[in-house]
MMTF fields as JSON, N, C-alpha, C and O atoms, coordinates in Angstrom:
{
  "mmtfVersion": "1.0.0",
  "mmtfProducer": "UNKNOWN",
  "numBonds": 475,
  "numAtoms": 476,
  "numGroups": 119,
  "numChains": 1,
  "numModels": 1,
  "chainsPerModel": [1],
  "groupsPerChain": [119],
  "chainIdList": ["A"],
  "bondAtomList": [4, 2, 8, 6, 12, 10, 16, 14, 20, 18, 24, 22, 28, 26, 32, 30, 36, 34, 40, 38, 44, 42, 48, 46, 52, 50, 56, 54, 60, 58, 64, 62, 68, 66, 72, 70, 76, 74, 80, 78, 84, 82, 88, 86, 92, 90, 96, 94, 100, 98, 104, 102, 108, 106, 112, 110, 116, 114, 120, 118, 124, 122, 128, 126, 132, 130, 136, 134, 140, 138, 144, 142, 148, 146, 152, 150, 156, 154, 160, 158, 164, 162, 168, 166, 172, 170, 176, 174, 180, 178, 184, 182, 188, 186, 192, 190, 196, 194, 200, 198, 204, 202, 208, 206, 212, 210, 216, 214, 220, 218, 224, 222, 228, 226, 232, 230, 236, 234, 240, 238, 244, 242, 248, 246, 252, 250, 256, 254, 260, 258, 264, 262, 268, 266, 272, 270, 276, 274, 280, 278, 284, 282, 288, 286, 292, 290, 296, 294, 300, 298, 304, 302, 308, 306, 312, 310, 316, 314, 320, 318, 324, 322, 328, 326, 332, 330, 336, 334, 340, 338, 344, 342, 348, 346, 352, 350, 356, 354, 360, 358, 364, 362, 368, 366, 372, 370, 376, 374, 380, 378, 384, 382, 388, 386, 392, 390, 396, 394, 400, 398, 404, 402, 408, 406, 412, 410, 416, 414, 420, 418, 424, 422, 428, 426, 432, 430, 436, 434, 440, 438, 444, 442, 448, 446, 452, 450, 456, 454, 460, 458, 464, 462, 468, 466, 472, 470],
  "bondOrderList": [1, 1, 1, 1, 1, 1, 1, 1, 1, 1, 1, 1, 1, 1, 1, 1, 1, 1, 1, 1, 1, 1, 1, 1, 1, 1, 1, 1, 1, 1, 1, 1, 1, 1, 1, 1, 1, 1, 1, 1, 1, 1, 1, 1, 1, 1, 1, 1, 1, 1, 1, 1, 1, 1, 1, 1, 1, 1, 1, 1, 1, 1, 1, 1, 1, 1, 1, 1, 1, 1, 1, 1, 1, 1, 1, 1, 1, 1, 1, 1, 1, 1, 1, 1, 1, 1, 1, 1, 1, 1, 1, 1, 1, 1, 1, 1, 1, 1, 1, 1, 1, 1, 1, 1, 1, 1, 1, 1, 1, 1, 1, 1, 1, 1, 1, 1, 1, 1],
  "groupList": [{"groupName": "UNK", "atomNameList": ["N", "CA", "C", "O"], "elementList": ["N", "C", "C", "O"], "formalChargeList": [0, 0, 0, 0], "bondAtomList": [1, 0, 2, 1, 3, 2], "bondOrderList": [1, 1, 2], "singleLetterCode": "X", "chemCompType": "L-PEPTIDE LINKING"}],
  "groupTypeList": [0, 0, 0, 0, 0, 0, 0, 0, 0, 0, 0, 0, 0, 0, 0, 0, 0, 0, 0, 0, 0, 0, 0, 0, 0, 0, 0, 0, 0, 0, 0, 0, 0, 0, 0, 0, 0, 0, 0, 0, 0, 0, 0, 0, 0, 0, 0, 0, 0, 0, 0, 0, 0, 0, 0, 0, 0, 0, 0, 0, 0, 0, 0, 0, 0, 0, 0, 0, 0, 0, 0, 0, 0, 0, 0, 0, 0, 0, 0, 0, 0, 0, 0, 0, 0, 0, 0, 0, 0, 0, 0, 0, 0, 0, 0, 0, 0, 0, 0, 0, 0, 0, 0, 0, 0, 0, 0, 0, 0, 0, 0, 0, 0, 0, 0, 0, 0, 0, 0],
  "groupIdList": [1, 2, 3, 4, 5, 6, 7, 8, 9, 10, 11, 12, 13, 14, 15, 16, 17, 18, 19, 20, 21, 22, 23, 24, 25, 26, 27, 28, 29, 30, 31, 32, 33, 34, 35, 36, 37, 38, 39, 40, 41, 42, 43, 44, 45, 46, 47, 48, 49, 50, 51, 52, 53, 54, 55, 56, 57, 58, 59, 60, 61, 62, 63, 64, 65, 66, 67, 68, 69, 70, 71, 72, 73, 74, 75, 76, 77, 78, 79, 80, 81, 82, 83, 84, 85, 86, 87, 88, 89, 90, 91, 92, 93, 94, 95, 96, 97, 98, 99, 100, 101, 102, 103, 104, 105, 106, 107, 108, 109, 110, 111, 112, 113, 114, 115, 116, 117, 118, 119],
  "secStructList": [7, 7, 1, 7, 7, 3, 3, 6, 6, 3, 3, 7, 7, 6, 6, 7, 1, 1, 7, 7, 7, 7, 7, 7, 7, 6, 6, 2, 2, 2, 2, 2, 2, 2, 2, 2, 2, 2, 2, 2, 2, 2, 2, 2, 2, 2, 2, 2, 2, 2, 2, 2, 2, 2, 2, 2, 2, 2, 2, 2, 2, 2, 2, 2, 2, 2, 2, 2, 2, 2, 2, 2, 2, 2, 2, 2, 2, 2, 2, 2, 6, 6, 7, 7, 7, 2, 2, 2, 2, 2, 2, 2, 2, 2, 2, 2, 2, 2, 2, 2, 2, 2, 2, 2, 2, 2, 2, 2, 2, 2, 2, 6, 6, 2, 2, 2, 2, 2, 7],
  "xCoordList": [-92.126, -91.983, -90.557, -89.505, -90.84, -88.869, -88.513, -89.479, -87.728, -86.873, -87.927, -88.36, -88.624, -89.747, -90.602, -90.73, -91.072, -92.177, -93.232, -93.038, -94.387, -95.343, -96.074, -96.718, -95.584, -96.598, -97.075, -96.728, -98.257, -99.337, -99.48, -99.915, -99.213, -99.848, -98.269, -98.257, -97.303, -95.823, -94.869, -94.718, -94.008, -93.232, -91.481, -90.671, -91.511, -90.66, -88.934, -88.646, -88.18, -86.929, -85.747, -85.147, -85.304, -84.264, -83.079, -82.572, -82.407, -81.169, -80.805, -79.723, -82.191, -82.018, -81.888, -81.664, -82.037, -81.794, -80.577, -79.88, -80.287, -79.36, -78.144, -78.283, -76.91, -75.853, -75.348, -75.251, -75.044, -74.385, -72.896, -72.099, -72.309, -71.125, -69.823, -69.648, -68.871, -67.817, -67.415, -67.648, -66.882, -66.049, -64.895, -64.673, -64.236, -62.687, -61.273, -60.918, -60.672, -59.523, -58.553, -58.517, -57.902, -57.449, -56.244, -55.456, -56.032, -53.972, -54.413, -53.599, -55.078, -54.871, -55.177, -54.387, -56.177, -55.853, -55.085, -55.533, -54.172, -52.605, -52.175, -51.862, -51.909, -50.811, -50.846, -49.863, -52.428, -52.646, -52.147, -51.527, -52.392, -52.077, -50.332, -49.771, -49.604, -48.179, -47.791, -46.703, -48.532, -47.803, -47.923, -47.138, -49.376, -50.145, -48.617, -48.062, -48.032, -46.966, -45.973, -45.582, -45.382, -44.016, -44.023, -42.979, -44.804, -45.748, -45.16, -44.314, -46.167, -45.922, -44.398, -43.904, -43.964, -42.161, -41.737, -40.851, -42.253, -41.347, -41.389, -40.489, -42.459, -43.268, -42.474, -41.973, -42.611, -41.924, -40.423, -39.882, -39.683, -38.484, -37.956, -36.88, -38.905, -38.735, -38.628, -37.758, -39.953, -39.809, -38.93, -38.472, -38.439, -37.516, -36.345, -35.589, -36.086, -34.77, -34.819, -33.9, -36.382, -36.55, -36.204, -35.676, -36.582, -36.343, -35.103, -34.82, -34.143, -32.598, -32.093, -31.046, -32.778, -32.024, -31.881, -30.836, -33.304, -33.96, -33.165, -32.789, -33.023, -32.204, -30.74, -30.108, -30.219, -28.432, -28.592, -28.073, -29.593, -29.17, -29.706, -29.226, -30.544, -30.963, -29.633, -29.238, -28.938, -27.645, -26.196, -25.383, -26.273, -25.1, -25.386, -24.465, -26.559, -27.008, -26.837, -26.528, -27.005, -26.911, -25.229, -24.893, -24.101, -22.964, -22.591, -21.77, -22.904, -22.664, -22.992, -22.154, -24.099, -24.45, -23.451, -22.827, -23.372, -22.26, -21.702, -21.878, -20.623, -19.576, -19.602, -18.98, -20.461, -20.599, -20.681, -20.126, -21.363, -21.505, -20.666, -20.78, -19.247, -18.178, -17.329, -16.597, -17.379, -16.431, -16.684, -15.745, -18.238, -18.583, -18.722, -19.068, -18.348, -17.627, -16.422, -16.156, -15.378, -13.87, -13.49, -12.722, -14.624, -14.561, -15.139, -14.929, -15.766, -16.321, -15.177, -14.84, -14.659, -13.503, -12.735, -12.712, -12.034, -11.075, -10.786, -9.691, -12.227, -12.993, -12.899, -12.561, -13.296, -13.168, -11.709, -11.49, -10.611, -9.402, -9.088, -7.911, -9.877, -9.348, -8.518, -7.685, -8.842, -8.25, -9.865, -10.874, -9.535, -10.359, -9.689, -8.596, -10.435, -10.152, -10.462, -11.39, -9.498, -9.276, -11.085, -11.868, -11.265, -12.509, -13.951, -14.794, -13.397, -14.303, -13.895, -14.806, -12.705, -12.702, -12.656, -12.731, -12.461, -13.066, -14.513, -14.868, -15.544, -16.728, -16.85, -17.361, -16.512, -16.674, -16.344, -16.941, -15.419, -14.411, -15.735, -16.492, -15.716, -17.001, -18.15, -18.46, -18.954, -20.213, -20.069, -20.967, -18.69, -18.784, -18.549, -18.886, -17.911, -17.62, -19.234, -19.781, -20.051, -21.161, -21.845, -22.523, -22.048, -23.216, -21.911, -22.489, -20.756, -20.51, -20.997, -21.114, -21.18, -21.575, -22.919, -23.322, -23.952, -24.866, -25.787, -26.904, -24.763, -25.057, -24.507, -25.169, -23.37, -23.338, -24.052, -24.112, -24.71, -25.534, -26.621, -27.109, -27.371, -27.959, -28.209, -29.345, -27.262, -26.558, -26.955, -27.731, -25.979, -25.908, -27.448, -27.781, -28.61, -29.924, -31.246, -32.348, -30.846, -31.174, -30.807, -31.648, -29.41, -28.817, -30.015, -30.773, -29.843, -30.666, -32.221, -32.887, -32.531, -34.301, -34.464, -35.633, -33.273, -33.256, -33.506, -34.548, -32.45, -32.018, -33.564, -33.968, -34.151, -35.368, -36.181, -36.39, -36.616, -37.281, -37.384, -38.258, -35.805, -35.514, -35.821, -36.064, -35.823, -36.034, -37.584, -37.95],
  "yCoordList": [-188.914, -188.068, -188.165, -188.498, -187.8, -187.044, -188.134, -188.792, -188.274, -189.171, -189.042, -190.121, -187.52, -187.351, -188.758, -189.713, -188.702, -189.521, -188.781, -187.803, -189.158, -188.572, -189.769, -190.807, -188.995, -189.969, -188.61, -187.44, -189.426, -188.208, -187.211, -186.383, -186.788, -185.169, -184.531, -183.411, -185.119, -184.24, -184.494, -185.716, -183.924, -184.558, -184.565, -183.726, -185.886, -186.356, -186.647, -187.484, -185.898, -186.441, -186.981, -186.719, -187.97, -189.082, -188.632, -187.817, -189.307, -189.312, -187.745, -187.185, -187.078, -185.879, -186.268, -185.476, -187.431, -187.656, -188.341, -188.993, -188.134, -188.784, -187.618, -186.403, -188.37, -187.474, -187.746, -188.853, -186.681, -186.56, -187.101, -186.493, -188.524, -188.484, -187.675, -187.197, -187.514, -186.667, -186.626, -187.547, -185.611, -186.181, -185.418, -184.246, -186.671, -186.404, -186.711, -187.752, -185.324, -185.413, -187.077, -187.412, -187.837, -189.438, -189.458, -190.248, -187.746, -187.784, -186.9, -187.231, -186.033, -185.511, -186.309, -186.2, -187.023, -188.156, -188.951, -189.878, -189.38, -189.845, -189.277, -189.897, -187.627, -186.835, -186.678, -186.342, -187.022, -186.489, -187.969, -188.025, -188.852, -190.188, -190.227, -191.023, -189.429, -190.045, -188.61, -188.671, -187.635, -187.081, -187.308, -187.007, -188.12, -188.447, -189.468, -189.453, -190.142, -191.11, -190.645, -190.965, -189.787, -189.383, -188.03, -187.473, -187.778, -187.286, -188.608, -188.724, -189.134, -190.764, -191.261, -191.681, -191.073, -191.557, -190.699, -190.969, -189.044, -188.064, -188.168, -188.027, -188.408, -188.861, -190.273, -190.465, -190.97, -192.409, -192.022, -192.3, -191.284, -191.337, -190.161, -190.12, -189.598, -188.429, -189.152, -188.849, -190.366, -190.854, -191.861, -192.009, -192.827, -193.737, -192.841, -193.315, -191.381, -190.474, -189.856, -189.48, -189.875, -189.293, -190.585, -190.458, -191.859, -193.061, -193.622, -194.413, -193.054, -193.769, -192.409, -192.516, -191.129, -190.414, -190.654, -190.734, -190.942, -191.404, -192.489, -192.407, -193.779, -194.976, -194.637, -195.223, -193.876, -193.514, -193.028, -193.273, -192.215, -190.852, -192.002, -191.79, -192.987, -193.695, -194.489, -194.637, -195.054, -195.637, -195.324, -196.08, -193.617, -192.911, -192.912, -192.897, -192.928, -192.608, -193.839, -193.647, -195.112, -196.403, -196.692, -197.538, -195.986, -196.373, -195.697, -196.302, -194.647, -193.321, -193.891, -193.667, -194.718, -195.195, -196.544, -196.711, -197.468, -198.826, -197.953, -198.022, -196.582, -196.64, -195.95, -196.329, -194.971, -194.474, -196.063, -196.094, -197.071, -198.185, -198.882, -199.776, -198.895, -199.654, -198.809, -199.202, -197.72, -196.735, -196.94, -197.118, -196.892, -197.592, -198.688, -198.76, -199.537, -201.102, -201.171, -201.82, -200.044, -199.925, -199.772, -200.429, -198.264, -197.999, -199.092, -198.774, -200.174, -200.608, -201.568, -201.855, -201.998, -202.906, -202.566, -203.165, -201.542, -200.505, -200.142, -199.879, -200.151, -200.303, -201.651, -201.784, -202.362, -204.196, -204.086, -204.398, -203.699, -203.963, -202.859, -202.502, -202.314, -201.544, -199.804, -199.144, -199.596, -198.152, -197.847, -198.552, -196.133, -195.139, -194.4, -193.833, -194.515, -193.761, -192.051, -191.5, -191.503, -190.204, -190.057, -189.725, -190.272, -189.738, -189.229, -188.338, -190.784, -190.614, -190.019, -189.75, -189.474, -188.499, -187.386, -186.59, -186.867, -185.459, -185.567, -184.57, -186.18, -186.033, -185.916, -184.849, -186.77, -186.693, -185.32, -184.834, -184.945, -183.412, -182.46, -181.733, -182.687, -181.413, -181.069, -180.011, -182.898, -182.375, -182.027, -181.469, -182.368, -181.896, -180.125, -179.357, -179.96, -178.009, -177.647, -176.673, -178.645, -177.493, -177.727, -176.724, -178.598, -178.753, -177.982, -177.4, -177.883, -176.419, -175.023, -173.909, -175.318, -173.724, -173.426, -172.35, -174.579, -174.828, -174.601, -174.231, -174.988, -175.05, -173.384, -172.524, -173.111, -171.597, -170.629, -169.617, -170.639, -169.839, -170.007, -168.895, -171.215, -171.169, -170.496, -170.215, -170.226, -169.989, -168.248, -167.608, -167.752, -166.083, -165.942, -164.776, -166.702, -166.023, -166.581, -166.033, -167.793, -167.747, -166.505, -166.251, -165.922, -164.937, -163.518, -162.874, -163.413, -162.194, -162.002, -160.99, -163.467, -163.346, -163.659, -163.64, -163.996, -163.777, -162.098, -161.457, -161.729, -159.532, -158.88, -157.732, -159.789, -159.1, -159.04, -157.88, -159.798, -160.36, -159.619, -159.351, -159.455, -158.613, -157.341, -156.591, -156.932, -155.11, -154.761, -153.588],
  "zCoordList": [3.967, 5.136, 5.652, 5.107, 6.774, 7.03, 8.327, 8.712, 8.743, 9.77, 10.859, 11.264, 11.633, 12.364, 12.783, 12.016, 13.942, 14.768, 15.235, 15.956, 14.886, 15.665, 16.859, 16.712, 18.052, 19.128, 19.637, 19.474, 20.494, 20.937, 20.544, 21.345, 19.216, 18.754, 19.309, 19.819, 19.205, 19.134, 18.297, 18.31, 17.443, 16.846, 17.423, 17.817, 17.214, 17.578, 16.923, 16.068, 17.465, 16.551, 16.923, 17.965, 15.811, 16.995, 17.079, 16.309, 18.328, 18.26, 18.83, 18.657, 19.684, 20.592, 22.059, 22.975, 22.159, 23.839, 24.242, 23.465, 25.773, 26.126, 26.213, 26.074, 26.488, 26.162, 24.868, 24.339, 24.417, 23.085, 23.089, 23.803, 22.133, 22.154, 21.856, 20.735, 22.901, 22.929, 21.354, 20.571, 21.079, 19.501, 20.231, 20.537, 20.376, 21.389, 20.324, 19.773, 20.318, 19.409, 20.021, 21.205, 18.914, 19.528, 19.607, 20.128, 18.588, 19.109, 20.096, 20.958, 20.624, 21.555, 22.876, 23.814, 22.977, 23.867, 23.583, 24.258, 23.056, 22.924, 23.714, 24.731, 23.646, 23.746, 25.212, 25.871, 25.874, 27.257, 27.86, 28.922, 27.284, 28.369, 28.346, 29.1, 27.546, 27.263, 28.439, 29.012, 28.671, 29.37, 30.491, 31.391, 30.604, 32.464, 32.412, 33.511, 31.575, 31.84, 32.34, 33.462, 31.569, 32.362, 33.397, 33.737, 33.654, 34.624, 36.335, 37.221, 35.868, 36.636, 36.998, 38.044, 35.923, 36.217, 36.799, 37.61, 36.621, 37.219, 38.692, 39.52, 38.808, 40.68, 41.403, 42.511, 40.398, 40.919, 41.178, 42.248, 40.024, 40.063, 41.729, 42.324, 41.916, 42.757, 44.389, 45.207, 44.66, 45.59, 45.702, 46.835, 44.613, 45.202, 45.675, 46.523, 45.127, 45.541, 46.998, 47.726, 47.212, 48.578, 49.536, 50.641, 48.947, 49.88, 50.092, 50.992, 48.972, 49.289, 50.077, 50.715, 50.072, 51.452, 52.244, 52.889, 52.583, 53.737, 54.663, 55.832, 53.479, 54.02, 54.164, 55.043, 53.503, 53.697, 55.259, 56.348, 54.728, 56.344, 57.74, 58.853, 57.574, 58.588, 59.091, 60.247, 57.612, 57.634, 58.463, 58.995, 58.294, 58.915, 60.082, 60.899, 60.462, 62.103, 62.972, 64.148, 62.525, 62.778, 62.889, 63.718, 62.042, 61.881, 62.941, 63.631, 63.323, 64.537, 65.639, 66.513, 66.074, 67.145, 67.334, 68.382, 66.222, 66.465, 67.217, 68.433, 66.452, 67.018, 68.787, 69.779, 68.634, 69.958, 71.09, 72.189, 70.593, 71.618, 71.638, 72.478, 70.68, 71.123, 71.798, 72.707, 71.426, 72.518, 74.112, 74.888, 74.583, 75.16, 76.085, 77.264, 75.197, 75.638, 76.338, 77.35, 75.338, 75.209, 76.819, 77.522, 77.209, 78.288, 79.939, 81.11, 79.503, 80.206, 80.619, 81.768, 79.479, 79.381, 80.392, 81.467, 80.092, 80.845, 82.11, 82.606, 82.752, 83.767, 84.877, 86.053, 84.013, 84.564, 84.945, 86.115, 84.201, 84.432, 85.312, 85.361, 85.954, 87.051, 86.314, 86.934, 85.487, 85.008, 85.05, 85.052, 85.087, 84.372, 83.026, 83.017, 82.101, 80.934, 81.017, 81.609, 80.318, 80.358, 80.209, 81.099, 79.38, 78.756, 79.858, 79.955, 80.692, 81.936, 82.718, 83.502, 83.114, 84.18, 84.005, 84.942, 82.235, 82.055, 82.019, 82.647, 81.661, 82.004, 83.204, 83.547, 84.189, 85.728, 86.536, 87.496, 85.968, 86.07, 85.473, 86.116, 84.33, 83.822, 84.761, 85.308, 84.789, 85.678, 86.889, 87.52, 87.469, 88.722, 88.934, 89.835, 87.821, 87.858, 87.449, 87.966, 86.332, 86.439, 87.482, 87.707, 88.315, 89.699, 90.796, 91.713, 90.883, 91.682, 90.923, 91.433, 89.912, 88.975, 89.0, 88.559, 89.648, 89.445, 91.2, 91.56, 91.738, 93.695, 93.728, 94.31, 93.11, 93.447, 92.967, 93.665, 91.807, 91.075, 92.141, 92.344, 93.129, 93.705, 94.81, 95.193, 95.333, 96.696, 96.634, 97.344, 95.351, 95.22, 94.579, 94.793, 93.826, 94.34, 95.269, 95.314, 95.982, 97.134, 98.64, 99.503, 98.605, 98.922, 98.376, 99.102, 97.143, 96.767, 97.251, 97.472, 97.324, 97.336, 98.95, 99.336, 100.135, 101.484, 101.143, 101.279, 100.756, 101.186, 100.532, 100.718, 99.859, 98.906, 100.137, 100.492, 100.77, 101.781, 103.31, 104.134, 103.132, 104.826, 104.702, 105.648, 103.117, 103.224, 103.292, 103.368]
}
C-alpha cells in the first residue's frame, strides 16, 4: 500500500499539515541582509553628520555668547573706573529717542481718539 493512513474510515496523508517550509532563495537572503547592512551604515553615517552639526552650531553659539559676556565685563570694568563706554551711551542715546518716539506716537493718538470723542 501507499504512504496513506487510514484512521476512522478517512484517509489520511502525511506531511499535509502545519505550515509548509519556505523554500527561501540563500543568495537571495544573502543579498537582502547585505543590503539591510549598508542600508544601516547609510542611517548611522547620516546621524553621526546630523550630530556633529548639531555640536559645531551649539559650539559657535557658545563662542558668541563668551564673547558677548566679556564685552560685557570690559564694560563693567570701565564703569568701576568711573568712564562710560561709547557703546553705552549710544544705547542709552537710542532708547531714549525711541521712548520719545514712543511717548510721542502716544500723545498724537491719544490726541486723535480725544477729537474722535468730541465730535
Amino acid at each position: 500500500m501507499d504512504d496513506s493512513k487510514v484512521v476512522g474510515g478517512k484517509v489520511k496523508k502525511p506531511g499535509k499539515r502545519g505550515r509548509k517550509p519556505a523554500k527561501i532563495d540563500l543568495k537571495a537572503k544573502l543579498e537582502r541582509s547585505r543590503q539591510s547592512a549598508r542600508e544601516c551604515r547609510a542611517r548611522k553615517k547620516l546621524r553621526y553628520q546630523y550630530l556633529e552639526e548639531l555640536v559645531s552650531s551649539r559650539e559657535r553659539a557658545i563662542c558668541a555668547l563668551r564673547e558677548e559676556l566679556e564685552m560685557y565685563k570690559q564694560w563693567c570694568m570701565a564703569m568701576d573706573q568711573g568712564k562710560i563706554p561709547s557703546e553705552i551711551k549710544a544705547l542709552l542715546t537710542g532708547e531714549e529717542q525711541n521712548k520719545s518716539q514712543q511717548n510721542s506716537s502716544r500723545h498724537t493718538k491719544a490726541g486723535k481718539t480725544d477729537a474722535n470723542s468730541n465730535s
